[in-house]
Phi, psi and omega in degrees: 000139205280143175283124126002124172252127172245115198250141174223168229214122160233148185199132190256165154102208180274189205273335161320284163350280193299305174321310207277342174285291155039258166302331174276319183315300195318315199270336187278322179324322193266326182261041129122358180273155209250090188320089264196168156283150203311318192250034178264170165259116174238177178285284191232163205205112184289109181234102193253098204231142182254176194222340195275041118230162173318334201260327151282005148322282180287004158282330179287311180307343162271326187295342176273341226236311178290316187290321181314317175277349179311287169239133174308125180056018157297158193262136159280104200231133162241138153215192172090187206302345174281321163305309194286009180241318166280048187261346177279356181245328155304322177301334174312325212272116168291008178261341199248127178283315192223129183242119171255123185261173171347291215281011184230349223280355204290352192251057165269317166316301201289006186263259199320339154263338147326325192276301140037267187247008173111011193217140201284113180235180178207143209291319179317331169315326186292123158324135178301131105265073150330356184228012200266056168271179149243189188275123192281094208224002201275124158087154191254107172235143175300308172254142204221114162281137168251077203312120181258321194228187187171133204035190207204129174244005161328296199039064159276111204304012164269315258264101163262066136284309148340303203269345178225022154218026155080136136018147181283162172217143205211108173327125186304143165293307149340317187275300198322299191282345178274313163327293172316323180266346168276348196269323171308306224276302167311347179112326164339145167226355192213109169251158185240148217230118191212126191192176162294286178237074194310328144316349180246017164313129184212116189218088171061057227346069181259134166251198194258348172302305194296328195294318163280004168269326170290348174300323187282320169329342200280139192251114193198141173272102200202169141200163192251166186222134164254094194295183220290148183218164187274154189252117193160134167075014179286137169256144169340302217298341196296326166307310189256017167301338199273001180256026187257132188297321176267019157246102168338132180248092192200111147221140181276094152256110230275148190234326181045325175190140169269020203252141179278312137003279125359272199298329193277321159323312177294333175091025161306140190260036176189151169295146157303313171321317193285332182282345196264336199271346164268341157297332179306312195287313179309313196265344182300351233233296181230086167354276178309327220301137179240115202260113180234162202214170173223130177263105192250103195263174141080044150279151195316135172067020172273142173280196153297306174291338161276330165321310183288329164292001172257328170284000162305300200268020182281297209287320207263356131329330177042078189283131177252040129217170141241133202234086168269138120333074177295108194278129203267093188314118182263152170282130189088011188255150141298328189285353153295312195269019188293098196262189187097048157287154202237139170312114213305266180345297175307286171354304201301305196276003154301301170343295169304330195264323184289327180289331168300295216270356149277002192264338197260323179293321187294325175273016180261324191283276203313332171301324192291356170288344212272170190036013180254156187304117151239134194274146160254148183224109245255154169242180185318125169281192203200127158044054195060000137330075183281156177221160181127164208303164172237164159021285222267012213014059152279134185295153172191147195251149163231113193310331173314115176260099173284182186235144221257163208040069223219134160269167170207148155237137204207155181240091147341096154230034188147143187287143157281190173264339234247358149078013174264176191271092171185158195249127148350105174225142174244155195289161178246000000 
């Protein structure tokens, strides 16, 4: 009997990103490999690297540096968004065996067991397919993404995504809903909608509202989540979509500056007004509707007075949670040739004042939670603990041990002690 070759998986970055590991775990999973932890002794070794700040650089470049030293004559495959922007300085490194971009990464199994089994390959030989992944199904998860989209035609000028993940693309609707019923299939109660700019999906003139209206159509005991999206080019039916019981009233709607200014340097497609007038119509719509949001302090040329205007409106939008950004000059960006540099030290301490008014919000949003209703969806319990999201993708904790992949309805009562961001819940 042939022995299990043992592979392991690292992924920086986004929630694509992860997703796109995901689905590569599955297929060596399915084909007979012994799926192993990053920092374990493996055969071979996976790295799924992000690129868009300087500091995700140097995360790949350690997580590559860790793998090359793990195991002797282990095989190295690096991809994912950093090849394609550095590949001519990677190409330098004799420990990384195989460097694979985006538009390929989907052939990282048919790479890595060809190699195996002996045969001499070259990645080019592989067809580009961005969407030729399969179903991220390794292991019993409650929640399961679904690549819908893939690249930007935005060039917002902080932005290297264009250049290392390509021209937008927008997934056939078919592959979409078969995915979706293999994933149902699988046990999933909860899918997430994941792309670079999941709003500009567009497929033979399918948008991306209808599109997502036809997903809550599926007659299946399921609900959807729509992971961070651009805020720009939404119609009413998008607004009212949120009043469908199996779409989650949750959106990561990325705001980067409250500054007009600011947002117009960037190449933003939408005003700090239009944002505010569209969280008005969301929550007017929905109350509750819980707004999580990304912040780019320290861009070129922010004054003191834009700053503030980002932190007004961070606080009266009240984002319960936010994901900042020191802004990282990329190469091959326009917002690189920019003048107006903000000093490292200031970054931080913008950094800092915005992560305290996300810390002020989270408890303000979450108290406005108490004695209210949430379906809970119960994950793996942890120390007699059941645990997982409610609706609103509030964390809740239940002293109670369910059995994981569980809707519950449970009444929010109170924050925990454990100094973690997360809520009380008792069964209803």
């Amino acid at each position: 009997m042939r022995v299990k070759k043992k592979i392991g998986f690292k992924t920086l970055g986004c929630r694509l990103n992860q997703y796109e590991t995901d689905a590569l775990v599955s297929q060596f999973y399915k084909q007979g490999y012994d799926v192993v932890d990053f920092h374990d002794e493996a055969d071979a070794y996976v790295i799924n690297t992000c690129t868009v700040t300087s500091q995700s650089d140097h995360k790949s470049r350690h997580m590559i540096r860790q793998a090359s030293r793990r195991k002797e004559g282990a095989l190295v495959v690096v991809t994912g968004c950093m090849v394609n922007h550095h590949k001519t300085s990677l190409e330098k490194h004799d420990h990384i065996d195989y460097l694979i971009n985006n538009d390929r990464k989907s052939s990282v199994f048919n790479l890595v067991d060809g190699h195996f089994k002996g045969e001499i390959q070259n990645v080019k030989e592989f067809e580009p397919d961005v969407f030729g992944f399969g179903v991220a199904d390794f292991g019993f998860h409650t929640r399961a993404m679904i690549k819908i989209q893939d690249g930007c035609d935005n060039f917002c000028s902080f932005c290297i995504v264009p250049k290392v993940r390509g021209r937008a693309a927008s997934r056939p609707p078919k592959e979409i809903y078969d995915n979706i019923h293999k994933v149902l299939d699988a046990g999933f109660k909860e899918i997430i909608l994941t792309g670079v700019n999941i709003g500009r999906y567009a497929y033979e003139g399918l948008d991306f509202e209808r599109l997502v209206d036809s997903i809550l159509s599926i007659d299946r005991d399921f609900r959807v989540r729509i992971s961070s999206i651009e805020p720009d080019g939404f119609s009413t039916l998008f607004f009212d979509l949120f009043s469908h019981p199996k779409l989650t009233p949750h959106l990561h709607l990325c705001l980067q500056s409250g500054s007009e200014k600011i947002l117009l340097k960037m190449r933003r497609m939408y005003t700090a007004r239009s944002f505010v007038q569209m969280t008005e119509s969301l929550r007017s719509k929905y109350p509750d509707f819980n707004l999580t949001t990304d912040i780019i302090v320290g861009f070129p040329g922010e004054s003191m007075d834009d700053f503030n205007e980002t932190a007004h409106m961070v606080r009266d939008i009240g984002f319960s949670h936010i994901h900042t950004f020191k802004y990282s000059a990329r190469q091959g960006t326009r917002a690189a040739r920019m003048e107006g540099y903000i000093p490292e030290e200031v970054k931080s301490e913008r950094s800092e004042i915005i992560r305290r008014i996300s810390l002020e919000n989270q408890r303000r949003y979450f108290n406005s939670m108490l004695q209210k209703e949430q379906v809970l969806l119960t994950e793996k319990p942890k120390n007699g603990k059941s645990r997982g999201y409610g609706q609103h993708y509030i964390p809740i904790v239940l002293e109670e041990n369910r059995e994981p992949n569980q809707f519950l309805r449970v009444r929010l009562t109170g924050m925990t002690d454990t100094g973690e961001p997360e809520m009380k819940g008792s069964l209803i």
